[in-house]
C-alpha positions in Angstrom: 14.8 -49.3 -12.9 15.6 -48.9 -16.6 12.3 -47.8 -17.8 12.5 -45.0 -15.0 16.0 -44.1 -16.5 14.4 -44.1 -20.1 11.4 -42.0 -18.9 13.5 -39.5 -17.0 16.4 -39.0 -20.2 13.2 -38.9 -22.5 11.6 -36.3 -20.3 14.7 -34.2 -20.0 15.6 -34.1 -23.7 11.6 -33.2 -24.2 11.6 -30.1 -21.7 14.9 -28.8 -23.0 13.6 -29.1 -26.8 11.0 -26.4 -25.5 11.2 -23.4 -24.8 9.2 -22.9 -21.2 10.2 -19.4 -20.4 8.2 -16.8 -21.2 9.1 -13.9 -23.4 9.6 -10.9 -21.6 7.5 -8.2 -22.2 8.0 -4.2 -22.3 4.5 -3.1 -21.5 5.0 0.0 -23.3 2.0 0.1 -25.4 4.0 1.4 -28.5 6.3 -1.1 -28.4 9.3 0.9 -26.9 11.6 -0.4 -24.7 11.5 0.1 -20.7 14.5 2.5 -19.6 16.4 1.4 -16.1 16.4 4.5 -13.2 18.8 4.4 -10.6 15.7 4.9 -8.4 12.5 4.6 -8.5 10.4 7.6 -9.9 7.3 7.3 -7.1 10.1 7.9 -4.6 11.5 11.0 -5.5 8.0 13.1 -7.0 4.5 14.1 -4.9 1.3 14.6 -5.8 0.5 17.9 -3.8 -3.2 18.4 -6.0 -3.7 14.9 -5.1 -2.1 14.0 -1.5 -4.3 10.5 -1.9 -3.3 9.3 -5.2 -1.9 6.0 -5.8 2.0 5.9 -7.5 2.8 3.6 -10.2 5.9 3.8 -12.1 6.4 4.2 -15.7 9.6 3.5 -17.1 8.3 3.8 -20.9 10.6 6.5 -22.7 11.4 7.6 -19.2 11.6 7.7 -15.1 7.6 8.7 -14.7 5.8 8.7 -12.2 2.2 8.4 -13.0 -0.4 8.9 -10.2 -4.1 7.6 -9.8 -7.0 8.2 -7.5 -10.0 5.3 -7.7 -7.8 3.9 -10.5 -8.2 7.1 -12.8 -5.3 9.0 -13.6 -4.9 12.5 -12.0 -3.1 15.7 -13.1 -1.0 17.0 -10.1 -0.4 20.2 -10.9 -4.3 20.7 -11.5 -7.5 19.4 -9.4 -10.5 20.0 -10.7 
């Protein structure tokens, strides 16, 4: 029973030495930080050129909504 106690204090005092949370990255490729929207951005905008796209959110610099069809991203306000 005391070498279980010994292992599980030496354990504890190991794991809380160490960091084992990751860092939490921004994404944004420049380095800026992610902004917080009251909603999100794929809610509230279409894609009218592009009815099929795919939404994904950007919150780099912004609320964006950035849209992609076969995983490529579209312009909607132009389809060529």
């Amino acid at each position: 029973m005391m070498s279980w106690c010994i292992f599980f204090l030496t354990f504890v005092l190991l794991a809380s030495s160490v960091n084992i949370r990751p860092k939490k990255l921004t994404g944004c490729p420049d380095g800026s930080h992610e902004v917080h929207c009251k909603t999100n951005p794929c809610e509230v905008t279409d894609c009218p050129a592009y009815p099929e796209a795919n939404c994904v959110p950007n919150y780099c610099q912004g609320c964006n909504a950035v849209f992609f069809v076969d995983g490529k991203e579209v312009d909607c306000n132009e389809k060529k």
